[in-house]
Backbone as a printed PyTorch tensor [residue, N CA C, xyz], in Angstrom:
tensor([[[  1.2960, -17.8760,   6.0080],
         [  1.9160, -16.6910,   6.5190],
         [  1.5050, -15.5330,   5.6190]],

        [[  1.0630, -14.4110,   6.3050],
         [  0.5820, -13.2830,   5.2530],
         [  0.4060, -11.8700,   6.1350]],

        [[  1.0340, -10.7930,   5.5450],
         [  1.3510,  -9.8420,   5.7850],
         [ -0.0810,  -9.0600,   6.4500]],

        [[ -0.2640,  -8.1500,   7.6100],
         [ -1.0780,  -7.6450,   7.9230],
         [ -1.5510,  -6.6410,   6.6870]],

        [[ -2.5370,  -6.2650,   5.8400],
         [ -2.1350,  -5.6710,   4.6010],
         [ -3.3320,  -4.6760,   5.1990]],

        [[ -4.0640,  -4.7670,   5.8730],
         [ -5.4520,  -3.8720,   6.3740],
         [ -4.7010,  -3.0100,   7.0380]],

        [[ -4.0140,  -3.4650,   8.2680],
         [ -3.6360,  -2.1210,   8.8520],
         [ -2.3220,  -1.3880,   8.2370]],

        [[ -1.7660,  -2.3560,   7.4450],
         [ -0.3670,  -1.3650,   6.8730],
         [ -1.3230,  -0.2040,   5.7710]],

        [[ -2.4230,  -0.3380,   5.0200],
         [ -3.2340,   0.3900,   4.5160],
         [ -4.1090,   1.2000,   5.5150]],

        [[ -4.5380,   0.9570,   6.4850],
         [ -5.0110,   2.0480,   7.3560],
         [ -3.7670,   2.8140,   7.9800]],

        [[ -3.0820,   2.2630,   8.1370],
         [ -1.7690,   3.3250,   8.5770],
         [ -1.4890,   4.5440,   7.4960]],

        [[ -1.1610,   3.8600,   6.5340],
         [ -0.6910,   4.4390,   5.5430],
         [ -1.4950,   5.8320,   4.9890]],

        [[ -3.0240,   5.4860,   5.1280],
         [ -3.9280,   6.5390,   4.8540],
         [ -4.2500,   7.4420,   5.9840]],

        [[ -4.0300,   6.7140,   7.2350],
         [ -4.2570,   7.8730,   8.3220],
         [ -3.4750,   8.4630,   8.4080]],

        [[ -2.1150,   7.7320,   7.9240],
         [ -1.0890,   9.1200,   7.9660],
         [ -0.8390,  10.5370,   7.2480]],

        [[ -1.7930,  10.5800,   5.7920],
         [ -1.6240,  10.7980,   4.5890],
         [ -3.1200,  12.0930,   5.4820]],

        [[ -4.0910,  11.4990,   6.1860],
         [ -4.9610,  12.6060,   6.6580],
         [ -4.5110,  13.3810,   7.9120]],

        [[ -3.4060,  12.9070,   8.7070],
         [ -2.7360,  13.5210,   9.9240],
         [ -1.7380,  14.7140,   9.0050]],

        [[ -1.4630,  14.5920,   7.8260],
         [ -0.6670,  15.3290,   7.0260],
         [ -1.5230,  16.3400,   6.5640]],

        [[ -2.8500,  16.6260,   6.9130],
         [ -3.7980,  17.5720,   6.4010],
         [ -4.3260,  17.1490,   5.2820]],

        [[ -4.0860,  16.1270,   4.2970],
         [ -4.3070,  15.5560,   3.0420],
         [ -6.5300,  15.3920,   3.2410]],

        [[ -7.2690,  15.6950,   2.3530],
         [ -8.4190,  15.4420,   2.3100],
         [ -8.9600,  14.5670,   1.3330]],

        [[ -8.4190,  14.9790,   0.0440],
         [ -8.6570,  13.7900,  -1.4810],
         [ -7.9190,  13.3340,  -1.8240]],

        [[ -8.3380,  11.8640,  -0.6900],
         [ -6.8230,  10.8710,  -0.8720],
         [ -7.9030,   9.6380,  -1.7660]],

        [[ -6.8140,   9.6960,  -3.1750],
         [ -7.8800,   8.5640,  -4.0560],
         [ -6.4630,   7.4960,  -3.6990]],

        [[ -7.3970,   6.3420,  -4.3230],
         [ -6.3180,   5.2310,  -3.7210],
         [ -6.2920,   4.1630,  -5.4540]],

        [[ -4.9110,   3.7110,  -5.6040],
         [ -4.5810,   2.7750,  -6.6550],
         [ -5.0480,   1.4090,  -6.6270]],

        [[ -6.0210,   1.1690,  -6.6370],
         [ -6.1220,  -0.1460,  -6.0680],
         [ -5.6020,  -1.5660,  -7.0230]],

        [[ -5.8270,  -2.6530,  -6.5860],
         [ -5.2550,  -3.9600,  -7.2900],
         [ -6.5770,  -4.5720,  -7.7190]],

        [[ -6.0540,  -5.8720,  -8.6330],
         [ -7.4490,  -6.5830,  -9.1140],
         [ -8.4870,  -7.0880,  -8.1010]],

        [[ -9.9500,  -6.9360,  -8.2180],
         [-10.5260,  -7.3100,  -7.0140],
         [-10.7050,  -8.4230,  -6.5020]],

        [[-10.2250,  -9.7460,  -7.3730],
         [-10.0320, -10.5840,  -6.9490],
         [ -9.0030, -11.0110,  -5.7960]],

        [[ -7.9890, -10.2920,  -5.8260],
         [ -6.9580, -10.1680,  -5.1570],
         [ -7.3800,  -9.7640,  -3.3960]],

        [[ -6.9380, -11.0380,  -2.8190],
         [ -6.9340, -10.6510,  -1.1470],
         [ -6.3580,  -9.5220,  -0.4600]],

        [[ -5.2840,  -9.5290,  -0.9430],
         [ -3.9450,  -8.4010,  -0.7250],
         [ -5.2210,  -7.1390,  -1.3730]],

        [[ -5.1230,  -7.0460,  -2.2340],
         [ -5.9660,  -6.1160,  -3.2770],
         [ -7.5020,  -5.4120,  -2.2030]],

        [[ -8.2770,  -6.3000,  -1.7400],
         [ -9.4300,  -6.7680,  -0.9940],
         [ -9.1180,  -5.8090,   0.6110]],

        [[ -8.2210,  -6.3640,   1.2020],
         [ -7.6390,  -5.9190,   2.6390],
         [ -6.9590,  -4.7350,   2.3360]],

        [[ -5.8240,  -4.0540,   1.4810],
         [ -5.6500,  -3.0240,   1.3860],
         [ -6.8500,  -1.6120,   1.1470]],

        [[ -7.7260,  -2.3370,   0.3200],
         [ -8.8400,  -1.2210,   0.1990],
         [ -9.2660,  -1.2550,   1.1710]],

        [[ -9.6650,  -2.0960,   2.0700],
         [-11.0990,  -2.3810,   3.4210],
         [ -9.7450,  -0.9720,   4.1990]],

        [[ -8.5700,  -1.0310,   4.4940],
         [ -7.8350,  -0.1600,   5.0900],
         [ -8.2250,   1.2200,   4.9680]],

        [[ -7.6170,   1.3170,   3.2760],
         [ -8.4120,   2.4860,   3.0010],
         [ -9.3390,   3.2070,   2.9160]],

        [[-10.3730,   2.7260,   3.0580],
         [-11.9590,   3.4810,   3.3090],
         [-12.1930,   3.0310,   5.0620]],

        [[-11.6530,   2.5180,   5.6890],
         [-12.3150,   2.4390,   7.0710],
         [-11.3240,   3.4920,   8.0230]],

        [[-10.3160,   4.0030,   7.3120],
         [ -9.7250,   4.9500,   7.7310],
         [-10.1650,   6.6210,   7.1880]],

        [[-10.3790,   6.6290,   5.6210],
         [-11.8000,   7.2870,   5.3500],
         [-12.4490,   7.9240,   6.2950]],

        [[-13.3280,   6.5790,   6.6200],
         [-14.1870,   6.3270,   7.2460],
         [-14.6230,   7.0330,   8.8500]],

        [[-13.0020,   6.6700,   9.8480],
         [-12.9200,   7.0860,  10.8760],
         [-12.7730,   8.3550,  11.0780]],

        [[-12.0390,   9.0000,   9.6690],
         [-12.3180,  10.7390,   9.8690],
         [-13.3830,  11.5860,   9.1510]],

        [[-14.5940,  10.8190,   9.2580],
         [-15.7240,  11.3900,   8.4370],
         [-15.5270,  11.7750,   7.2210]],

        [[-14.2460,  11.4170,   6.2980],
         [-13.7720,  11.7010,   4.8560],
         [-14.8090,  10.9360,   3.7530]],

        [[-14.9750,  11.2530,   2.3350],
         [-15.6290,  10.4500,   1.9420],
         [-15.0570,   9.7490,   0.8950]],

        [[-15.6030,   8.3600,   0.5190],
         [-14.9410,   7.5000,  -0.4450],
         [-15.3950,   7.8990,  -1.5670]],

        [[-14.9660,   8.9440,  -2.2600],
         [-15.1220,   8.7930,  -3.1260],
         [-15.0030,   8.4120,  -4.6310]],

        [[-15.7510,   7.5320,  -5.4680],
         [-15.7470,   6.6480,  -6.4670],
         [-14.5110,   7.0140,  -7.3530]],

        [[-14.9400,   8.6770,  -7.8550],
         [-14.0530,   9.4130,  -8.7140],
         [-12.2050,   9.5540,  -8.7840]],

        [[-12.5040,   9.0100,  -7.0500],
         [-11.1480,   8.7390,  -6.8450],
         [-10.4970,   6.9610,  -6.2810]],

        [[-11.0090,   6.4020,  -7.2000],
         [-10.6760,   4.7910,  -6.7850],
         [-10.7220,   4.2590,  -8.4100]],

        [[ -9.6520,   3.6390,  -8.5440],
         [ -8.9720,   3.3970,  -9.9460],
         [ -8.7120,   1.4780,  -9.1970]],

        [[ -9.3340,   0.5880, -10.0760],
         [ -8.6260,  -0.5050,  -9.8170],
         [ -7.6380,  -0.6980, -11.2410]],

        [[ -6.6100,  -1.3720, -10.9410],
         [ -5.8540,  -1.4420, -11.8850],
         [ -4.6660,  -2.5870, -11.3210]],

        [[ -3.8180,  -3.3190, -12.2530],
         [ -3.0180,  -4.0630, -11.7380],
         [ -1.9270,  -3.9750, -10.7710]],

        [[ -0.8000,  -4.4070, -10.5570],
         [  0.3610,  -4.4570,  -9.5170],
         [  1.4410,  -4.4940, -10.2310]],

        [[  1.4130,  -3.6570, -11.0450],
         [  2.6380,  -3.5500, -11.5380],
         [  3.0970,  -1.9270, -11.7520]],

        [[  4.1240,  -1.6950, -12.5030],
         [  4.7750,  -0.4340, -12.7090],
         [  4.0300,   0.2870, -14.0410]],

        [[  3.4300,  -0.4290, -14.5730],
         [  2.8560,  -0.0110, -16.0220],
         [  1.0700,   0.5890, -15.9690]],

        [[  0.9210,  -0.5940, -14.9610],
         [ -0.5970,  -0.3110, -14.3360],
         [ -0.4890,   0.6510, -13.5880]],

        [[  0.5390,   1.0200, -12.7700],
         [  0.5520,   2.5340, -11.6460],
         [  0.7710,   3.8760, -13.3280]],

        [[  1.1730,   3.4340, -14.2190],
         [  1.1370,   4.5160, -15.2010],
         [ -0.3270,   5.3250, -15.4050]],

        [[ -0.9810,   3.9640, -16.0820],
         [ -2.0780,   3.6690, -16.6680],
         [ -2.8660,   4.2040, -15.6280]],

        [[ -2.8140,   3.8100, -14.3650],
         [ -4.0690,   3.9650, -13.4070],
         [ -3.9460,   5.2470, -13.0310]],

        [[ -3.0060,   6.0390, -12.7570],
         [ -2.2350,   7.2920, -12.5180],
         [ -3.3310,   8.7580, -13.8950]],

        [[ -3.3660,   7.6420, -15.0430],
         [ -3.9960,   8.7240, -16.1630],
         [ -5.3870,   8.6550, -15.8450]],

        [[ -5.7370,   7.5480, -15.7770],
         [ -7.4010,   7.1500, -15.5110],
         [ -7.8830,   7.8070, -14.0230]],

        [[ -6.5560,   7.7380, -13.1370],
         [ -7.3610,   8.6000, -11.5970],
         [ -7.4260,  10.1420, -12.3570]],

        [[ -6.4770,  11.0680, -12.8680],
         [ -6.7110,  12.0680, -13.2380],
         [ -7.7490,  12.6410, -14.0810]],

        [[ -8.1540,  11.7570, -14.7830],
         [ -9.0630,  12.2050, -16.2170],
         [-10.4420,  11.9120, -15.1370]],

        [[-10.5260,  10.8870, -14.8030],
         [-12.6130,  10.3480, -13.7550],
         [-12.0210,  11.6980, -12.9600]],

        [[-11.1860,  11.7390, -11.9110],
         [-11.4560,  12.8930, -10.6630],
         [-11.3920,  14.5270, -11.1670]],

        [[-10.5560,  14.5560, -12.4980],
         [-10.7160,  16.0620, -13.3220],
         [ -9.4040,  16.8180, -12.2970]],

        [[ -8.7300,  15.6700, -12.1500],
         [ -7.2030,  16.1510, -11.3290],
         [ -7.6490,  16.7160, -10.0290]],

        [[ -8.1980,  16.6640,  -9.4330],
         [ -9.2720,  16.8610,  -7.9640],
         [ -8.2990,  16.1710,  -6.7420]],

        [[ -7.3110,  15.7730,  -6.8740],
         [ -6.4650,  14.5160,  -5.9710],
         [ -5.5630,  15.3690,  -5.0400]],

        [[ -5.4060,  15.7110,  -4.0290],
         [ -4.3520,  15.5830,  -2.7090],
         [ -3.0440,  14.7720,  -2.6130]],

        [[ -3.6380,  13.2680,  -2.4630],
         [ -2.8290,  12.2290,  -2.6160],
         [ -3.5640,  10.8680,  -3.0110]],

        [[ -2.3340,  10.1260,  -2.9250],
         [ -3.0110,   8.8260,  -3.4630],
         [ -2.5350,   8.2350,  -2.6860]],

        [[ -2.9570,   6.7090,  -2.5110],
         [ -2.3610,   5.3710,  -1.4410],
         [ -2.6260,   4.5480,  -2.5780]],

        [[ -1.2530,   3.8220,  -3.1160],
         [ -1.1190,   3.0600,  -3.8600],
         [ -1.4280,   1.4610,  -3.5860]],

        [[ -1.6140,   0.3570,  -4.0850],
         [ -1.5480,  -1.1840,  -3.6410],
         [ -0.2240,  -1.2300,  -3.1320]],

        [[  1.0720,  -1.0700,  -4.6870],
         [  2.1510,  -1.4900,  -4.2620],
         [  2.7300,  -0.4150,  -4.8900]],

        [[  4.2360,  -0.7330,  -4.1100],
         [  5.4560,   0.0830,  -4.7880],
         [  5.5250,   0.2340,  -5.8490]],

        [[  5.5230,  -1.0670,  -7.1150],
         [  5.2620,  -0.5900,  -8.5920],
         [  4.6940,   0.0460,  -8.6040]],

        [[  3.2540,   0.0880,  -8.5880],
         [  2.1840,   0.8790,  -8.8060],
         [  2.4900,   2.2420,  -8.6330]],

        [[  3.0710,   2.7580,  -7.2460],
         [  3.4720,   4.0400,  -6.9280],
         [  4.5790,   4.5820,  -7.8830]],

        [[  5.4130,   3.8180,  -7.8800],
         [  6.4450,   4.0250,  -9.2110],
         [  5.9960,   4.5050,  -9.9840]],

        [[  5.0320,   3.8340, -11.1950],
         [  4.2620,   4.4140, -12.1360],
         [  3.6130,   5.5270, -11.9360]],

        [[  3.0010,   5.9010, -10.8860],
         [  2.4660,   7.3200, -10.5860],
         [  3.2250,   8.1790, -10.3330]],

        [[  4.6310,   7.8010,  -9.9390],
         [  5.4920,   9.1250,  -9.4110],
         [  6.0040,   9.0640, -11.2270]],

        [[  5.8290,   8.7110, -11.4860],
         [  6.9380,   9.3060, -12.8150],
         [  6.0860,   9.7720, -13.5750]],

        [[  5.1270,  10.1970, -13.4320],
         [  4.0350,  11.2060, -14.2320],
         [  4.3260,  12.5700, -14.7910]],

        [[  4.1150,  13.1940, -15.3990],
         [  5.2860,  14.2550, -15.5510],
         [  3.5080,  15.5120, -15.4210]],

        [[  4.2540,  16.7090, -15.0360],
         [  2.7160,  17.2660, -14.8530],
         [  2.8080,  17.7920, -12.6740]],

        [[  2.9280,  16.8940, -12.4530],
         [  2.7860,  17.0190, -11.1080],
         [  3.8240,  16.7520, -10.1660]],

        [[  4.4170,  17.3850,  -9.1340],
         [  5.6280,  16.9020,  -8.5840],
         [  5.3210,  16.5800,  -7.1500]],

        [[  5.7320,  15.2590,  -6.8850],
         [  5.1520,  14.3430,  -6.1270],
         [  5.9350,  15.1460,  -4.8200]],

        [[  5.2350,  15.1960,  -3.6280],
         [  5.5120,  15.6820,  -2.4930],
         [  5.3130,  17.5060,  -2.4070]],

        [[  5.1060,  18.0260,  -3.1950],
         [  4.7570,  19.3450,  -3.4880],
         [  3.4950,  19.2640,  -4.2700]],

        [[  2.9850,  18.9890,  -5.1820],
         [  1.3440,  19.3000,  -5.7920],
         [  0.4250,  18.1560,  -5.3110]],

        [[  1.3210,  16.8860,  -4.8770],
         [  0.6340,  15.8690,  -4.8630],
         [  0.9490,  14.7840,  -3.7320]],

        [[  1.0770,  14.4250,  -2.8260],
         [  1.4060,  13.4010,  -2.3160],
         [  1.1770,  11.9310,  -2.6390]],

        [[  2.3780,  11.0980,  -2.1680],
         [  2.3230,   9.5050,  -2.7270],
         [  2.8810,   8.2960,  -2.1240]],

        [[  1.8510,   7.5590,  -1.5800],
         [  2.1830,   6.3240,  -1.0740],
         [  2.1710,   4.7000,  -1.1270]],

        [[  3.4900,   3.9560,  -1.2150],
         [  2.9230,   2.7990,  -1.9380],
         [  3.5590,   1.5360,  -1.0210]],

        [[  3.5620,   0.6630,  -0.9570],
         [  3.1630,  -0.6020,  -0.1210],
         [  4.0610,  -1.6290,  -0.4260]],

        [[  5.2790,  -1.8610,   0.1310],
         [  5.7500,  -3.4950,   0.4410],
         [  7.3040,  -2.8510,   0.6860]],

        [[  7.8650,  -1.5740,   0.5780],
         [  9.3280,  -0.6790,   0.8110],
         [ 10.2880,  -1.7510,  -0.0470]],

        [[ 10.0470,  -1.3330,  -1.4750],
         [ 11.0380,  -1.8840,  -2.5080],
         [ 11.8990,  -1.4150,  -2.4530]],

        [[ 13.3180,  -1.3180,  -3.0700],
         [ 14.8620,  -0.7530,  -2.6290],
         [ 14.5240,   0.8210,  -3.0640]],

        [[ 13.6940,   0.6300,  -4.5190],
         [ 13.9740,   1.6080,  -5.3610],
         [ 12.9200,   3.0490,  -4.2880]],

        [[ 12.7100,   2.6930,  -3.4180],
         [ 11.7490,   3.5450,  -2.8780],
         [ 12.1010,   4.2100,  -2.3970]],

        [[ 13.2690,   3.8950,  -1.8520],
         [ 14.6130,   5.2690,  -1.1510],
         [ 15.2590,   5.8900,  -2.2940]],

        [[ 15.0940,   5.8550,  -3.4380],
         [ 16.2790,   6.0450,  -4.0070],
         [ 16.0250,   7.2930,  -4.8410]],

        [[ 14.4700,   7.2730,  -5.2980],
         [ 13.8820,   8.2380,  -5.8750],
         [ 14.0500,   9.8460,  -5.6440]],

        [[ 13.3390,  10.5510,  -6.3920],
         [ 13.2520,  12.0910,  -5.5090],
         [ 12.1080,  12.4100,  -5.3350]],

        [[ 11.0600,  13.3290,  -4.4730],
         [ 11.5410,  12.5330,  -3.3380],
         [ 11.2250,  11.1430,  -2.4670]],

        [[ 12.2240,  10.7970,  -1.8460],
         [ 11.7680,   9.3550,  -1.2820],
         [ 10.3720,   8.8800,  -0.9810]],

        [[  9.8290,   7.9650,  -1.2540],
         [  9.0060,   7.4030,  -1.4020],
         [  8.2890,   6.9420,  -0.0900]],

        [[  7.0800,   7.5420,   0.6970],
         [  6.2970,   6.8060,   1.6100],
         [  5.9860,   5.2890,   1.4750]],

        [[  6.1510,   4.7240,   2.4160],
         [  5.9310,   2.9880,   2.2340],
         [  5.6430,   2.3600,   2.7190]],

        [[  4.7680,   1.2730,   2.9920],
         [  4.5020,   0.4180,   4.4210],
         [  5.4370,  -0.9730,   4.0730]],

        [[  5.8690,  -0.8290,   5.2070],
         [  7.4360,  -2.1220,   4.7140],
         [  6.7880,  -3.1690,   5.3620]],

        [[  7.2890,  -4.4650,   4.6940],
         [  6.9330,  -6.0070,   5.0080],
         [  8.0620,  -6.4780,   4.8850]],

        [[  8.5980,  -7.1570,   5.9310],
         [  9.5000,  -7.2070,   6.1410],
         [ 10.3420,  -8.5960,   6.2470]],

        [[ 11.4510,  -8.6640,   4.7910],
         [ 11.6310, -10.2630,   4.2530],
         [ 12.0620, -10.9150,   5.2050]],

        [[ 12.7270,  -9.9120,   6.2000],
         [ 14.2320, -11.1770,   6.7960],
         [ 13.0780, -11.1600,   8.1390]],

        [[ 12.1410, -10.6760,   8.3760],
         [ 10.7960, -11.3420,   9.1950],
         [ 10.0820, -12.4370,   8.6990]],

        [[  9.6560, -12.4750,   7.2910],
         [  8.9070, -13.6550,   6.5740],
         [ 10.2440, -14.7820,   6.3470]],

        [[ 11.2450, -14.5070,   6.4250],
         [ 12.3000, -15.7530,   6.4280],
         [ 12.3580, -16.3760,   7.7770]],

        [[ 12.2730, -15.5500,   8.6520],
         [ 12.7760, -16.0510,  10.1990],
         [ 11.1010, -16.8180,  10.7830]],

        [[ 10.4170, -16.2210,   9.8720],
         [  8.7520, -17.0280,  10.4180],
         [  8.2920, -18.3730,   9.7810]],

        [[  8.9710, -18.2070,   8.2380],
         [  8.9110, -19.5700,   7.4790],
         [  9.8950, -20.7350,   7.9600]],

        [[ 10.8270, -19.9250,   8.5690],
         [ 11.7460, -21.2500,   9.3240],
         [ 11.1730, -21.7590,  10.2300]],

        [[ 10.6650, -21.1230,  11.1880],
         [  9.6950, -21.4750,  12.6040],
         [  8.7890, -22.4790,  11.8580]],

        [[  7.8720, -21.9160,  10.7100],
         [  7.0000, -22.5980,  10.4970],
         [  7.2720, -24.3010,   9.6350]],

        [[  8.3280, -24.2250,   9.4240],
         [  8.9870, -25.4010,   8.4310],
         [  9.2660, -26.0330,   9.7570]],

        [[  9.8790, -25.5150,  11.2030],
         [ 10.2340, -26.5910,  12.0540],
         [  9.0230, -27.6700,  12.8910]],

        [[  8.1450, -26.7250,  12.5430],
         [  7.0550, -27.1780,  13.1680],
         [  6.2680, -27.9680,  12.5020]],

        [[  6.1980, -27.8190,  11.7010],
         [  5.5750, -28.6630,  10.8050],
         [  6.2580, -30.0650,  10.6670]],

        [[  7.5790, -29.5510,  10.5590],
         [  8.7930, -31.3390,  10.3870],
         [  8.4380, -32.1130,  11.5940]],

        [[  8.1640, -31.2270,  12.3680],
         [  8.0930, -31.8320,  14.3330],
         [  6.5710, -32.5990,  14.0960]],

        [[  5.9180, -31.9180,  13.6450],
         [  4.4230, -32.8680,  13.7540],
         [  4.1060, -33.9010,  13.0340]],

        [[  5.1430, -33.7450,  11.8010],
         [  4.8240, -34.7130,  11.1340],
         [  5.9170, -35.6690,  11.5230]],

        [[  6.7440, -35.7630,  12.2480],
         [  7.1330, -36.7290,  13.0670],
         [  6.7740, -37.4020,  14.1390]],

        [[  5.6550, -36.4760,  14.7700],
         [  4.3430, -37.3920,  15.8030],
         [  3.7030, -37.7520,  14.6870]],

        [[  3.1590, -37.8010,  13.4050],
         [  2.3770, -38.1420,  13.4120],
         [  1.2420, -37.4420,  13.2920]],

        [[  1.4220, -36.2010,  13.4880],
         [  0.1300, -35.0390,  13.6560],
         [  0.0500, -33.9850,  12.6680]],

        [[ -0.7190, -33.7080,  12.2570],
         [ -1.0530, -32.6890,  10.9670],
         [ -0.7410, -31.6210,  11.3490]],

        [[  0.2330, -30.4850,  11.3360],
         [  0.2310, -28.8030,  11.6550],
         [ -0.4970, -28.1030,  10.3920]],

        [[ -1.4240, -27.0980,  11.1210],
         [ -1.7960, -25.9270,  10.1360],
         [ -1.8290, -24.4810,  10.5970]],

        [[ -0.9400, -23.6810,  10.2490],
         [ -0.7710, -22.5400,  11.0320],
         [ -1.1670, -21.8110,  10.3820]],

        [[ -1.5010, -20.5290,  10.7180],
         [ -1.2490, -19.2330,   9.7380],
         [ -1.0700, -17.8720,  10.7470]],

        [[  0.1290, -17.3160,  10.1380],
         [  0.4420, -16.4720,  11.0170],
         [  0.3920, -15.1350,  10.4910]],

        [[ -0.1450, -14.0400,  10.6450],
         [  0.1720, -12.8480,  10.5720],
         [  1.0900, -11.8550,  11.0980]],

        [[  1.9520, -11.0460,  10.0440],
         [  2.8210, -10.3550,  10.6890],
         [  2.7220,  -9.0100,  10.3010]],

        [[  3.1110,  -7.8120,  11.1520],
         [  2.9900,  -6.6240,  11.2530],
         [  3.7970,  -6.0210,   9.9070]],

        [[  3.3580,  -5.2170,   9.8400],
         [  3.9490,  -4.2330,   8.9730],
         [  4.3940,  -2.5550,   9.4710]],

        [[  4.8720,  -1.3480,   8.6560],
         [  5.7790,  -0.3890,   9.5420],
         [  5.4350,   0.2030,   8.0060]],

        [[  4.6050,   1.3180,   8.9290],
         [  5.0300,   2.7460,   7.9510],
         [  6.4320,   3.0400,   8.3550]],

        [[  6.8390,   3.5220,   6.8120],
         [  8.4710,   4.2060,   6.4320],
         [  8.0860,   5.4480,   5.8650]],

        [[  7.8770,   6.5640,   6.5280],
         [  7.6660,   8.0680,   6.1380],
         [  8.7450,   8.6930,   4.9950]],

        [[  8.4040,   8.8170,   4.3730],
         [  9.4530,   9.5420,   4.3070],
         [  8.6830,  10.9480,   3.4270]],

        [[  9.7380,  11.3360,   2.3630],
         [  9.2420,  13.1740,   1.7400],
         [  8.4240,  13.3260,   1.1500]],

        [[  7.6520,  11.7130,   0.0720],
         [  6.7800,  12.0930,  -0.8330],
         [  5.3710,  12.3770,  -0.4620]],

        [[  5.5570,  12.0480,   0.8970],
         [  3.8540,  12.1820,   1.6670],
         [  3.3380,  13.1850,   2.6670]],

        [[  4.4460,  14.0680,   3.0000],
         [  4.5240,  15.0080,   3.9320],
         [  4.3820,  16.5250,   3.4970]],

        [[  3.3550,  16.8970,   4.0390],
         [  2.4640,  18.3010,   3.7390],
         [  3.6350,  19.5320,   4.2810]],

        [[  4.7790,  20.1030,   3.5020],
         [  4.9760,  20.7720,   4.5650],
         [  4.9780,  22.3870,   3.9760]]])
């Protein structure tokens, strides 16, 4: 079972260019990382679709956490020479760490978006853009998938599923041009 992570990242960035946004650099995760892998392919093929360009100066890989959105947050500023619009984060940590940057105020100099709608993402100022994945969906799909599996292996028969599930931009103030 695994979260659509391509299009919750193409959402996320087309929304960020429907907002007038042009130098949208993006936080990315380790490249080993699938999640990491499919969120970027999002981000540049959405790029992509509005003749925008990827550019290098603005693509920071860095970890999934709150410390790495610090870290990666200094390193996008110093390579792009502060050149940034917005950013599309991996994850919510990550965005965390970038909104608490001091220097720039997120939703007015800068826009900011980050990926999986952690609690703390409403809670901030201002609220936090997010593409939500959604638990009490991955609970109600792992049950399906636990019944099915008990069922086959009571014929006798091997189940192997894999299911993908949607994800939902959550707009909210930190990403909106107004």
């Amino acid at each position: 079972m695994v979260f659509d992570d391509y299009t919750g990242a193409f959402d996320a960035v087309e929304h960020l260019i429907d907002q007038g946004y042009r130098k949208i650099a993006h936080l990315g995760g380790p490249d080993n990382l699938k999640i990491s892998q499919n969120r970027y392919k999002g981000y540049r093929d959405a790029m992509t679709k509005y003749n925008l360009p990827v550019d290098k100066k603005l693509l920071v890989c860095c970890g999934l956490n709150e410390e790495y959105g610090i870290e990666g947050f200094e390193r996008l500023m110093k390579q792009s020479g502060g050149d940034v619009e917005a950013i599309f984060c991996v994850t919510d940590p990550v965005a965390m760490g970038a909104f608490r940057q001091r220097g720039l105020k997120v939703g007015q100099d800068i826009a900011l978006v980050g990926f999986s709608d952690s609690p703390e993402t409403s809670l901030v100022d201002p609220p936090l853009t997010t593409v939500r994945q959604s638990a009490e969906l991955m609970g109600e799909t792992a049950s399906t998938l636990l019944l099915k599996h008990i069922e086959a292996q009571s014929k006798n028969a091997s189940f192997s599923e894999t299911m993908t599930m949607a994800t939902k931009l959550v707009v909210r103030q930190s990403s909106l041009n107004t």
